[in-house]
C-alpha positions in Angstrom: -22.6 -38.4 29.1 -23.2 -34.7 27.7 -21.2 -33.0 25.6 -19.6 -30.7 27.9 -18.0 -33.4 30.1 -16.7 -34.8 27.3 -15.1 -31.5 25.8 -11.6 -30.3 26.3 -10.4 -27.3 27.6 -8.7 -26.4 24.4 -11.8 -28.1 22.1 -13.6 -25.7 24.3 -11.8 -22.4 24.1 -11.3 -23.1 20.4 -14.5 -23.6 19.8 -15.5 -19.8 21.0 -12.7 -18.0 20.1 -12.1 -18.9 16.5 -15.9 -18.5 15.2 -15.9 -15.1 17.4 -12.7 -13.9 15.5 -14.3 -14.9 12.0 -17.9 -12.9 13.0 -16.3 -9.9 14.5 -13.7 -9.2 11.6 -15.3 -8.2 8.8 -17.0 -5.7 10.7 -13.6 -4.8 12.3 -12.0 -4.3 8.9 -14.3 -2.1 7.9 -13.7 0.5 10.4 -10.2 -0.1 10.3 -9.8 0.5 6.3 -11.8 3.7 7.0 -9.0 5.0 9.6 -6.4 4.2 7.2 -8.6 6.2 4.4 -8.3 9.2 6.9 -4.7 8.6 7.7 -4.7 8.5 11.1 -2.9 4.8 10.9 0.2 4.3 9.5 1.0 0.5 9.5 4.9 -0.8 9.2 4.5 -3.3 5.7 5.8 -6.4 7.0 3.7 -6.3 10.2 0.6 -6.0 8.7 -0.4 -9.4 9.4 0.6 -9.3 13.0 -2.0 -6.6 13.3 -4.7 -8.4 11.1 -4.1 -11.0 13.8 -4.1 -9.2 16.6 -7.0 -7.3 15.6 -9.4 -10.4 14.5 -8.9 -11.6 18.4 -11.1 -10.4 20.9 -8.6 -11.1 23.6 -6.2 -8.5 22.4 -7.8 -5.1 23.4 -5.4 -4.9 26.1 -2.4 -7.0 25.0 -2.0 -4.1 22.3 -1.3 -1.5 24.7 0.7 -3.9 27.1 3.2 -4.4 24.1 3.1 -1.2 22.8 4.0 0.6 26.1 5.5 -2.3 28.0 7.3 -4.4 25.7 8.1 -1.4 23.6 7.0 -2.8 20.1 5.1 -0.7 17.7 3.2 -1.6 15.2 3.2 1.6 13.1 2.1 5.0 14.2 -1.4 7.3 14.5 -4.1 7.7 16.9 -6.2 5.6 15.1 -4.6 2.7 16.0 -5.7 2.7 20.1 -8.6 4.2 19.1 -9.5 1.4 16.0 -8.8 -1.5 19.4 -11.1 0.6 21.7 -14.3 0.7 18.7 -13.5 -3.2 18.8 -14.7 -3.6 22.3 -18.5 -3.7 21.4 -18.0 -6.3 18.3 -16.1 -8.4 20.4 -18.4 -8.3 23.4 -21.5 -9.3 20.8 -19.8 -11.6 19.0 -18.6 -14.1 22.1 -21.9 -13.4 23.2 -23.6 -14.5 20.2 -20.7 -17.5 19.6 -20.9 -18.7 22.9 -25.1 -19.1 23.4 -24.6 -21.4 20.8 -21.8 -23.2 22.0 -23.7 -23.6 25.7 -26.7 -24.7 23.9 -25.2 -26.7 20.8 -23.0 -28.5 22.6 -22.6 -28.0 26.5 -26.7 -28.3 26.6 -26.5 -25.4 29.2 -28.7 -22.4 29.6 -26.6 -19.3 28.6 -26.2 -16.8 31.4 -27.1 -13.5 31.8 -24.7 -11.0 30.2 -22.6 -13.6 28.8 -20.6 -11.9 26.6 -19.6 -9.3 28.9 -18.3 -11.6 31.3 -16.7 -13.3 29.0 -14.7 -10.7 27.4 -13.7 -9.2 30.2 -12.3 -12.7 31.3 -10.5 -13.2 27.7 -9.3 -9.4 27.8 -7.5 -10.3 31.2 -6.0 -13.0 29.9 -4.5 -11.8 27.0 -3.4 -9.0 28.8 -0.8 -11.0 30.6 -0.7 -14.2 28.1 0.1 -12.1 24.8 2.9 -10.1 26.0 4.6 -13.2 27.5 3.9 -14.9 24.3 5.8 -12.4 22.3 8.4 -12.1 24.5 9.1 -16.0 24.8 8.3 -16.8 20.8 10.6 -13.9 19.9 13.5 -15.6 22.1 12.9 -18.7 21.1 13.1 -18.1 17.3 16.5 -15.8 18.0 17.8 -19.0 19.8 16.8 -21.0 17.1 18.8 -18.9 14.4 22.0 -18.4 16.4 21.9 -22.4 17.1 21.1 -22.7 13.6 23.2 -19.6 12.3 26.1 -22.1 14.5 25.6 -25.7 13.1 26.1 -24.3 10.1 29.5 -22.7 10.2 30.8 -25.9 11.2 33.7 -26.6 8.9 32.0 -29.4 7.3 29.4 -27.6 6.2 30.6 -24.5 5.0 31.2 -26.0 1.3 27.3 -26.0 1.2 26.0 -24.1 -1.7 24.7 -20.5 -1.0 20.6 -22.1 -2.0 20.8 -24.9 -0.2 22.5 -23.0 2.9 19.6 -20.5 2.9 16.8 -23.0 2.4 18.1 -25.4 5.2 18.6 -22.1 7.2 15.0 -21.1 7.5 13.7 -24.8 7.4 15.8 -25.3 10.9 15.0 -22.1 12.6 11.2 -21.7 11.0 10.2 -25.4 12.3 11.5 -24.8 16.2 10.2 -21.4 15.9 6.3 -23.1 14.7 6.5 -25.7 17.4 7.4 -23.3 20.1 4.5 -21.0 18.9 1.9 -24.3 18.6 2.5 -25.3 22.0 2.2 -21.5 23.0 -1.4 -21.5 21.4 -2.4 -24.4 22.9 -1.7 -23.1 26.4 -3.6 -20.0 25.4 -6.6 -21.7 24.1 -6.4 -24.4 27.3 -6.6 -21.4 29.5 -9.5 -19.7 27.8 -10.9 -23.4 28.1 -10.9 -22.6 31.7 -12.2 -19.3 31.8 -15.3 -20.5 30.0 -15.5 -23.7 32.2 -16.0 -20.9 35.0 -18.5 -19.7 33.6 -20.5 -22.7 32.8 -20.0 -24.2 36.5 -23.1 -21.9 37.4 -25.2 -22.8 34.3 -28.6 -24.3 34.4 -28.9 -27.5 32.7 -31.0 -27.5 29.2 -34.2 -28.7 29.9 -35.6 -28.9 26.1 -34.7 -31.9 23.5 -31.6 -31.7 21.2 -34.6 -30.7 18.5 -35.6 -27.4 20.7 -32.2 -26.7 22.0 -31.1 -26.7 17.9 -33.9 -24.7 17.2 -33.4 -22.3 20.0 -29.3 -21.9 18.9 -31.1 -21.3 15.2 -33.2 -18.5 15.9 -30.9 -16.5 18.1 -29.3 -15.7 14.6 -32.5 -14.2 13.3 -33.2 -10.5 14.2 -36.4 -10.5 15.9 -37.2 -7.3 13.8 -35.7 -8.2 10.1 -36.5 -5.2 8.5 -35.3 -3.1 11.4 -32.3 -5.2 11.1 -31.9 -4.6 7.3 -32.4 -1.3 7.2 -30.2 -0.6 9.9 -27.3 -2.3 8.3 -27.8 -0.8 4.7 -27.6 2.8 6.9 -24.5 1.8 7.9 -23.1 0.6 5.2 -24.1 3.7 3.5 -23.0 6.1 6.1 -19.6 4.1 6.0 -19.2 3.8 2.4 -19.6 7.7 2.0 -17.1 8.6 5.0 -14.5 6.0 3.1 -15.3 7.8 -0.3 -14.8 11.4 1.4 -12.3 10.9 3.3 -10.1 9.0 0.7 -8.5 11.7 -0.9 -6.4 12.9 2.6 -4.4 9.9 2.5 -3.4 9.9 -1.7 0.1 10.7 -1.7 0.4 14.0 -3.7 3.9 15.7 -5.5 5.6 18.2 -3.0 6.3 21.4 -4.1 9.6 20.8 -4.9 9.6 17.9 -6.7 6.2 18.5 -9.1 7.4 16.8 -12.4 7.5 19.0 -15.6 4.4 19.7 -17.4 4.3 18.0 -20.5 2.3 18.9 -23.6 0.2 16.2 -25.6 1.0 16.3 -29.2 -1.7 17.0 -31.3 -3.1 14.3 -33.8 -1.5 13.7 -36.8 -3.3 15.3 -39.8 -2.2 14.6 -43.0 -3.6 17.2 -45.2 -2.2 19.9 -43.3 1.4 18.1 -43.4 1.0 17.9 -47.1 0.3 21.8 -47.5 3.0 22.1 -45.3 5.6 20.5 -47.0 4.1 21.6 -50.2 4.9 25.5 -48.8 8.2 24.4 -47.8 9.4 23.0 -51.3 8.2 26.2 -52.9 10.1 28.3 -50.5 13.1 26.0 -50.9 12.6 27.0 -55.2 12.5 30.3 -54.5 15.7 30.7 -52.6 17.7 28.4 -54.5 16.4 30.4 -57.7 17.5 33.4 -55.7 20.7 31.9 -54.8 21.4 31.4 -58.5 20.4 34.8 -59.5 22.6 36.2 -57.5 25.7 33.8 -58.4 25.5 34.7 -61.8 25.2 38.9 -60.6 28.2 37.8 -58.9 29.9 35.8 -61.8 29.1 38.7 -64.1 29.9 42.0 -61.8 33.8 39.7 -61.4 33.7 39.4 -65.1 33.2 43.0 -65.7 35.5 44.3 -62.8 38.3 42.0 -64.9 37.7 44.0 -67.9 38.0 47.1 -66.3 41.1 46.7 -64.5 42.9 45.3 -67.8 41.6 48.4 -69.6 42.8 50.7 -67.1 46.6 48.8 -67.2 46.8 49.0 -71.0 46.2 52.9 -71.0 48.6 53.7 -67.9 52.2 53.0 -70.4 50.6 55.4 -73.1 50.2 58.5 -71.0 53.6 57.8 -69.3 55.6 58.9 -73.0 53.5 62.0 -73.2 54.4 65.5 -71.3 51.7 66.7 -69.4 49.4 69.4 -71.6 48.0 72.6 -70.1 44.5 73.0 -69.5 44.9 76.6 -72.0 45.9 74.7 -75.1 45.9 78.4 -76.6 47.0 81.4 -75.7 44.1 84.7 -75.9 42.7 86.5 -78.7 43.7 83.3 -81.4 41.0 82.4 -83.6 41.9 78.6 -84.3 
C-alpha cells in the first residue's frame, strides 16, 4: 500500500500548505516591513495578526480583496496593502511548487507534474476566494452568538451575585471555547478541501519508478540550487538592495512634531565648575561688604546731619524771645556829619 492511498485529505492538504506558509513568509515579511518603512500601509493594532495570517497563506491573494470589498472589512488603509498581496503571488507560486515536489515524491511516490505550482495556486487561490469570506462571515456569527448566549446565562438571577473576576473569566472561557471549536471544525473543512484539490492533481501523476533511496535523494537535491554561487550571490544582492531601500526609506514614516505643537527648546546647563563658583561667591561677599559699609556710612551721615539739624532749630527758638523785647533799630544808627 503506498503512501498516498493511505493519506487523508486533510493529512494531505496540511501537509502542503503549512510548510508553504513557513517557506514563503519570511520572504513575505520582508517586503511587507519595507512598505510599512515607506508608509504606504497603515495597519489597525489589534488586527495585526489577522493580517500576519492572512498574509503567511498562499490561498489568500484573493480572499483579501473579497473581504475588503465584499464583506466590507478593512484591515487598515494604503496602497501597499493590495499591492504587498499581489508581490506575494510569485513566493507563493514557488513555494507550493517547491513544498509539493517533495510531498509527491516523499510521500505520495508520484512524479511531480509540469508546472505544479501554478496549477496549484491557482486551485488554492479559488478556493480561498470563496472559502475565506464564508469563513469570516460564519466564525464572526458564531462567536457573537456565543457571547449573547453567554452574555444571557449569565444574567440569570442566580448568577448575578458572581464576583466581577470570576464573571469576566468564565465570560470569555464560555464564548472563547465555542468560538475555537467552531473555527477548528472550519479549518478542517478548509484543509479537507485543499486535500481535494491536490488529489486532482495527483490523479494524472506518473507513478515513481526509483527506490525510496533515489526518490529521497531526488526530494534532497531539488533544495540545492544547481548554481550555488549564482544562488548566493543573488540572494546577498537582494538582501542588500532591500536592506538599503528599508534604511532610506525609514525616515518617511518617523512620526515628526507638527508645527503647532513643537515642544519648547530647552537649554542644557553647563557643567558644574567649582573654581569659578568659588570666585563667584568670593565677588559677591565683597560686594555685599561694600554696600553694607556703605549703608553704614551713610546711617551715621544721616544720624549726624538729624543731630545737627536738632541743634539748629533749638538755637534758633532760644534767640526768637530776645529780639521780641527789643524795638526794631534803623539801618542809620547815626545821623550825618557825627564823628562818633
Amino acid at each position: 500500500m503506498t503512501g498516498r492511498e493511505t493519506m487523508s485529505s486533510f493529512k494531505l492538504g496540511l501537509s502542503i500548505l503549512w510548510p508553504a506558509c513557513w517557506t514563503a513568509l519570511p520572504i513575505k515579511m520582508a517586503f511587507a516591513m519595507l512598505f510599512m518603512a515607506m508608509g504606504t500601509i497603515h495597519l489597525e493594532t489589534k488586527l495585526g495578526i489577522t493580517f500576519l495570517m492572512l498574509l503567511m497563506t498562499p490561498v489568500s491573494v484573493f480572499a483579501f480583496f473579497v473581504i475588503s470589498l465584499g464583506v466590507g472589512f478593512h484591515f487598515g488603509e494604503g496602497t501597499g496593502l493590495p499591492l504587498l498581496f499581489l508581490v506575494c503571488i510569485p513566493i507563493d507560486i514557488w513555494s507550493l511548487g517547491l513544498v509539493a515536489r517533495t510531498v509527491f515524491l516523499e510521500r505520495l511516490r508520484l512524479e511531480p507534474p509540469a508546472s505544479l505550482g501554478v496549477g496549484l495556486w491557482v486551485r488554492f487561490a479559488v478556493a480561498g476566494a470563496i472559502y475565506l469570506p464564508f469563513l469570516w462571515v460564519v466564525q464572526g456569527g458564531a462567536t457573537d452568538l456565543a457571547r449573547s448566549i453567554t452574555k444571557s446565562i449569565l444574567d440569570m438571577d442566580m448568577l448575578k451575585a458572581m464576583p466581577v473576576a470570576e464573571r469576566i473569566g468564565l465570560e470569555f472561557t464560555a464564548w472563547g471555547s465555542a468560538s475555537l471549536v467552531v473555527l477548528l471544525a472550519l479549518t478542517y473543512v478548509g484543509l479537507s478541501i485543499l486535500g481535494k484539490l491536490v488529489e486532482g492533481r495527483a490523479a494524472n501523476a506518473q507513478p515513481a519508478g526509483d527506490t525510496y533511496q533515489e526518490l529521497i535523494s531526488r526530494w534532497d537535491m531539488i533544495r540545492v540550487p544547481a548554481d550555488q554561487s549564482l544562488m548566493l550571490t543573488a540572494f546577498t544582492a537582494a538582501g542588500a538592495v532591500l536592506s538599503i531601500l528599508f534604511w532610506a526609506v525609514l525616515p518617511v514614516s518617523t512620526p515628526h512634531p507638527h508645527e503647532c505643537c513643537k515642544p519648547a527648546a530647552e537649554t542644557v546647563a553647563p557643567p558644574f565648575d567649582a573654581q569659578k563658583s568659588l570666585s563667584k561667591g568670593e565677588k559677591a561677599f565683597k560686594d555685599a561688604e561694600l554696600k553694607i559699609a556703605a549703608i553704614e556710612q551713610r546711617s551715621a551721615e544721616d544720624e549726624k546731619d538729624k543731630q545737627k539739624g536738632g541743634k539748629d532749630k533749638a538755637g534758633v527758638k532760644e534767640s526768637s524771645p530776645k529780639n521780641d523785647g527789643k524795638p526794631a533799630q534803623p539801618a542809620a544808627g547815626k545821623p550825618a556829619g557825627s564823628g562818633k
